[in-house]
N, CA, C and O atoms as CSV, one atom per row, in Angstrom:
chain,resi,resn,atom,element,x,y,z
A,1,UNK,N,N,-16.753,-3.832,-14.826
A,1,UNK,CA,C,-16.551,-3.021,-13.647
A,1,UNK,C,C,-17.329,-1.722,-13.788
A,1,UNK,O,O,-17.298,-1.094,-14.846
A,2,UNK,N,N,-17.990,-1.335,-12.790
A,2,UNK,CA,C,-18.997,-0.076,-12.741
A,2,UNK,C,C,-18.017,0.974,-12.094
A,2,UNK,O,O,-17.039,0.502,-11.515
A,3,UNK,N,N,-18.156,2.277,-12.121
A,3,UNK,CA,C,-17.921,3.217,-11.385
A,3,UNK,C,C,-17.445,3.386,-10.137
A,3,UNK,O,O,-16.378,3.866,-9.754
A,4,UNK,N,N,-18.246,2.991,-9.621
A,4,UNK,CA,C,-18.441,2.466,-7.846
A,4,UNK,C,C,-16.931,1.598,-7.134
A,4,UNK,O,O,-16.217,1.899,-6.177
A,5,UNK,N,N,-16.887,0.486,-8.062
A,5,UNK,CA,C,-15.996,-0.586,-8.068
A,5,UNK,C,C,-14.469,0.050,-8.551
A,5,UNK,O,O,-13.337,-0.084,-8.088
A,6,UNK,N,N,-14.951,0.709,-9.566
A,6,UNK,CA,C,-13.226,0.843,-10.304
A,6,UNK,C,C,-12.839,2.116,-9.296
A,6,UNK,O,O,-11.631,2.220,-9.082
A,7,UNK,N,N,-13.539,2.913,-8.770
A,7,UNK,CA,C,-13.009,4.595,-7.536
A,7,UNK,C,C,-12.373,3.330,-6.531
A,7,UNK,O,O,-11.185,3.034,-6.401
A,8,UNK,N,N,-13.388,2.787,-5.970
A,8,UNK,CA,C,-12.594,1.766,-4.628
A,8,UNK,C,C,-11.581,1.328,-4.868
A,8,UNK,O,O,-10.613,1.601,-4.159
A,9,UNK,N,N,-11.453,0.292,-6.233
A,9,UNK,CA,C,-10.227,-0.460,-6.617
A,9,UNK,C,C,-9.106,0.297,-6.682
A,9,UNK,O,O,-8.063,-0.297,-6.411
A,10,UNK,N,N,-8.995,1.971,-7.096
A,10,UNK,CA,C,-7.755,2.861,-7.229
A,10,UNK,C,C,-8.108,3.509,-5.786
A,10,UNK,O,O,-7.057,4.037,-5.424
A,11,UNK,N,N,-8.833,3.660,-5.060
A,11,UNK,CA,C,-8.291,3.865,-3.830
A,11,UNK,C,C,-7.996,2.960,-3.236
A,11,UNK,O,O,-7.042,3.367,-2.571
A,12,UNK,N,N,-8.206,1.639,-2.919
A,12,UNK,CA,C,-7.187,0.621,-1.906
A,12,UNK,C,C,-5.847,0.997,-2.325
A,12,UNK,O,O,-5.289,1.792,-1.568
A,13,UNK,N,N,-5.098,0.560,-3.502
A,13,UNK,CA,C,-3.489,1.191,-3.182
A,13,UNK,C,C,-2.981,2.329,-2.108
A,13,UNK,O,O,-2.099,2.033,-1.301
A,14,UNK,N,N,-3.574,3.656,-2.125
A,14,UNK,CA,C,-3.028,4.122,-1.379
A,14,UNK,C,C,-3.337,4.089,-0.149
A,14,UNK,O,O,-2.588,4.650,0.651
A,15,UNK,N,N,-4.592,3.380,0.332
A,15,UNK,CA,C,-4.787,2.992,1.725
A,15,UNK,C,C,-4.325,2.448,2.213
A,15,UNK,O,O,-4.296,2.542,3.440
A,16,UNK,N,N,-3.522,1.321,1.369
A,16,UNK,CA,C,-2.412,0.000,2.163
A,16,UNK,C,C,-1.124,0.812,1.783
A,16,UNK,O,O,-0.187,0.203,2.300
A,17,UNK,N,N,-0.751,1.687,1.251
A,17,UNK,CA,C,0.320,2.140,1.226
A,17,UNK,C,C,0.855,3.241,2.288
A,17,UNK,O,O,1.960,3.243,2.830
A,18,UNK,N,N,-0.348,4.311,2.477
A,18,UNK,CA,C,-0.126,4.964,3.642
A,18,UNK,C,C,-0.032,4.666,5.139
A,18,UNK,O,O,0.490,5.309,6.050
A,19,UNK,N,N,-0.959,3.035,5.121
A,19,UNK,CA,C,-0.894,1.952,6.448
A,19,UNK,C,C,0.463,1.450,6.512
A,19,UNK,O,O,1.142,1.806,7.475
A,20,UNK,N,N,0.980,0.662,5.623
A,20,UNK,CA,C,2.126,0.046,5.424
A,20,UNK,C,C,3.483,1.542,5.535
A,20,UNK,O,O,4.199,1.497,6.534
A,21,UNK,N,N,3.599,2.098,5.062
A,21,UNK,CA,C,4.581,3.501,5.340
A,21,UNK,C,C,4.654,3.455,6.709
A,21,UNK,O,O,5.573,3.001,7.391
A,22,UNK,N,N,3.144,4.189,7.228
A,22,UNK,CA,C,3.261,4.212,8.682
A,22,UNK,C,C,3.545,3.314,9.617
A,22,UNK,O,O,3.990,3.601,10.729
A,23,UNK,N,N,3.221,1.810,9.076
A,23,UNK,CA,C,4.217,0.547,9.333
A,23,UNK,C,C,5.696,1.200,9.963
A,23,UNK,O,O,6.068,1.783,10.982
A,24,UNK,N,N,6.239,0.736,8.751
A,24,UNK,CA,C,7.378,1.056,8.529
A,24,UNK,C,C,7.633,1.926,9.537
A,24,UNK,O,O,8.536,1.444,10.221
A,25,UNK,N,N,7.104,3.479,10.166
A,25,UNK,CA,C,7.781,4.453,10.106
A,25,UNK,C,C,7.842,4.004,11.869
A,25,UNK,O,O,8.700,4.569,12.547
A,26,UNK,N,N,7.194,3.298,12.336
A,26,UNK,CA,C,6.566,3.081,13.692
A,26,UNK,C,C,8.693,1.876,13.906
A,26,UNK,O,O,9.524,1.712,14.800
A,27,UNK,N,N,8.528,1.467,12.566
A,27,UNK,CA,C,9.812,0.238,13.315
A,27,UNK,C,C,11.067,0.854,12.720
A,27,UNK,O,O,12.046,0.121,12.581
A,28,UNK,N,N,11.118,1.820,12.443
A,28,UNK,CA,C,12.246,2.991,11.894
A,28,UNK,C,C,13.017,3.673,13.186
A,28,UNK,O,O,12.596,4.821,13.325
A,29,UNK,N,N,13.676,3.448,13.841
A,29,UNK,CA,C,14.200,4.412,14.809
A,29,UNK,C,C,14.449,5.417,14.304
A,29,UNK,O,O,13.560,6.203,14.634
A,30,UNK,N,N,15.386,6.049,13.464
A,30,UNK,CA,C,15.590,7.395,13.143
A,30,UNK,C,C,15.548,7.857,11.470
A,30,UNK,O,O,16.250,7.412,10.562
A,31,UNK,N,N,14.877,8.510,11.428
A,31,UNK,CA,C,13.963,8.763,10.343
A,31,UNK,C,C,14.821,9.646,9.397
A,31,UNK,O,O,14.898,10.813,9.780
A,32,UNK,N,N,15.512,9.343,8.198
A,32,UNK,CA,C,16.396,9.983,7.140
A,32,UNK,C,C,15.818,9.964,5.769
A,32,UNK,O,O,15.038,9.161,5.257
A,33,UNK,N,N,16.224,10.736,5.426
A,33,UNK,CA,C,15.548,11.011,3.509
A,33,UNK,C,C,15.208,9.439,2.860
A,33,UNK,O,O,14.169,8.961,2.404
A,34,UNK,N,N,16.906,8.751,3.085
A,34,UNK,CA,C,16.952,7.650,2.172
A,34,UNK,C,C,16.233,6.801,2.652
A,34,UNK,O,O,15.451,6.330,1.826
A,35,UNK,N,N,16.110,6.124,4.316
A,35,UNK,CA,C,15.073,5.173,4.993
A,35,UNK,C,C,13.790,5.742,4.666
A,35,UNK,O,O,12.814,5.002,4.544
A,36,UNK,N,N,13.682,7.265,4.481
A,36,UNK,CA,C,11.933,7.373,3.959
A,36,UNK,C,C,11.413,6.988,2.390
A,36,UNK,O,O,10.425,6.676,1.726
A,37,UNK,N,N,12.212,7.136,2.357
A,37,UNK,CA,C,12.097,6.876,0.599
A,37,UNK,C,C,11.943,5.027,0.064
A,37,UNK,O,O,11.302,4.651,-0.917
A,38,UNK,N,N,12.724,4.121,1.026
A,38,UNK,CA,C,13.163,3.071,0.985
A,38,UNK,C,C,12.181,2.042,1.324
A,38,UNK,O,O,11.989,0.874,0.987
A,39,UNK,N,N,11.485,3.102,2.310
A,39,UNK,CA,C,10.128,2.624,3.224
A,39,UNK,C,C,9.238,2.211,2.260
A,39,UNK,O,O,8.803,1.136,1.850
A,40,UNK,N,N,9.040,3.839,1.924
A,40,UNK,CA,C,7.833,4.444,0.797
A,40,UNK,C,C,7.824,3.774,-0.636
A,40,UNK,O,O,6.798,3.922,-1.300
A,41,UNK,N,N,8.822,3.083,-1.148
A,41,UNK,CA,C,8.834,2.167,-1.829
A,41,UNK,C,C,8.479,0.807,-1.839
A,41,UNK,O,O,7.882,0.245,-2.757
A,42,UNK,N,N,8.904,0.239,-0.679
A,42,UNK,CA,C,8.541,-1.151,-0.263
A,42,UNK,C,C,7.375,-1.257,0.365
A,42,UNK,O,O,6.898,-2.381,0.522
A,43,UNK,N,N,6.638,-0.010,0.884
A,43,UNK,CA,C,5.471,-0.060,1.254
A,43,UNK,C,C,4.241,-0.006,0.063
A,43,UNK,O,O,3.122,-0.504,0.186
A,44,UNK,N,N,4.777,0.757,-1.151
A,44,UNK,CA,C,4.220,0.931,-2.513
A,44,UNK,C,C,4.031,-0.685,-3.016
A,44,UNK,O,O,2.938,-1.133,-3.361
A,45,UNK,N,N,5.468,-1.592,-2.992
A,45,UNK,CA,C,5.493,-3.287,-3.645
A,45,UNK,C,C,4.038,-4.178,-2.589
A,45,UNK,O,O,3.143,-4.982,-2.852
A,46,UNK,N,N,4.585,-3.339,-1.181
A,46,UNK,CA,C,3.326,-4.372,-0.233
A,46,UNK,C,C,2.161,-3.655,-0.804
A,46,UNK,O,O,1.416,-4.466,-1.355
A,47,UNK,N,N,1.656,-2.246,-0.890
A,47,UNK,CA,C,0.196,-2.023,-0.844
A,47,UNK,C,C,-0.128,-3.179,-2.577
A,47,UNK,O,O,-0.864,-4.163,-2.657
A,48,UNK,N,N,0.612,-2.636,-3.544
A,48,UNK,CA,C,0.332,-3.873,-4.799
A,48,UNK,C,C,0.140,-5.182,-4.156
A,48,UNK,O,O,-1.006,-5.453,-3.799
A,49,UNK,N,N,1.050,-6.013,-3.956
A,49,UNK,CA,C,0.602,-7.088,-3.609
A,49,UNK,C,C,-0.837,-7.382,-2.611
A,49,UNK,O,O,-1.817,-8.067,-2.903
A,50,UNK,N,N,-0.626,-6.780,-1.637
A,50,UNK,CA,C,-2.342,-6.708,-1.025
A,50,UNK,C,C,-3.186,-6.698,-1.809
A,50,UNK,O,O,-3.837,-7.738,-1.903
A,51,UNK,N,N,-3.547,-5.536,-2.709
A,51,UNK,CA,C,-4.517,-5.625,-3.673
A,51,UNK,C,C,-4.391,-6.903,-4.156
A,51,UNK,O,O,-5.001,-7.789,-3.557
A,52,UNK,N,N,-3.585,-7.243,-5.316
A,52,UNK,CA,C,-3.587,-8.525,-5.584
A,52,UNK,C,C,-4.096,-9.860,-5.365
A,52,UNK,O,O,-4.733,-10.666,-6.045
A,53,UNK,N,N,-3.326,-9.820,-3.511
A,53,UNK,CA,C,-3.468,-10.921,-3.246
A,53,UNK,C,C,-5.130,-11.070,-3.054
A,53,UNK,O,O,-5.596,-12.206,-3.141
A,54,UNK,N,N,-6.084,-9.871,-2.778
A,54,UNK,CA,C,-7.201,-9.780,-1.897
A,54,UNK,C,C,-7.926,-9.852,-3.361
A,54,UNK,O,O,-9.127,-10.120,-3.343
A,55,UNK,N,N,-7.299,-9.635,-4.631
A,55,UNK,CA,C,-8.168,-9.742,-6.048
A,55,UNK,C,C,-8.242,-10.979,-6.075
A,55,UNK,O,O,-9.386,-11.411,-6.215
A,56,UNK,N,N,-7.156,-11.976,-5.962
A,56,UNK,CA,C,-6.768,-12.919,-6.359
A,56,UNK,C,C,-7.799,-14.282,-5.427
A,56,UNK,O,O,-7.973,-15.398,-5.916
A,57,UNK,N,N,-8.398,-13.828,-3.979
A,57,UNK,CA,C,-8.955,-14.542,-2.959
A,57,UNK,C,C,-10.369,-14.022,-3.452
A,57,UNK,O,O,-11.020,-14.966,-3.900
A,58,UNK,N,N,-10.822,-13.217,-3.492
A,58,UNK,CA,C,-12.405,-12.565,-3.596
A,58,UNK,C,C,-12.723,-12.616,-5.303
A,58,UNK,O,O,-13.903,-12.762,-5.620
A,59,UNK,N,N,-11.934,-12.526,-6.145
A,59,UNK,CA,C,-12.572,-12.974,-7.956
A,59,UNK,C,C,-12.799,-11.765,-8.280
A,59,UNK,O,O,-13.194,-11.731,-9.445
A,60,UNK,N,N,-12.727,-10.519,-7.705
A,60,UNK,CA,C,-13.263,-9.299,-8.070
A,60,UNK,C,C,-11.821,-8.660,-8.379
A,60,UNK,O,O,-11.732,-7.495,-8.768
């Protein structure tokens, strides 16, 4: 892995994580500490798995 590759690879996590949050925050009716937190976690397990799954389809 070059430079180039490994910056992208640690930025996708938080790109699918801040997408996926805002997911979340869009099907949240009313917005509390613990539902943000609850979100922001399960949106953390989905952005991992994305990566994953998209490592796991492309070999890279």
């Amino acid at each position: 892995m070059n430079r180039r590759t490994t910056l992208l690879a640690v930025a996708e996590v938080p790109l699918w994580w801040a997408a996926l949050t805002a997911l979340w925050l869009v099907f949240v009716t009313t917005v509390d500490p613990l539902e943000l937190a609850v979100g922001a976690g399960a949106a953390l397990l989905g952005a991992l798995a994305a990566r994953a799954a998209r490592r796991a389809v492309t070999g890279r």
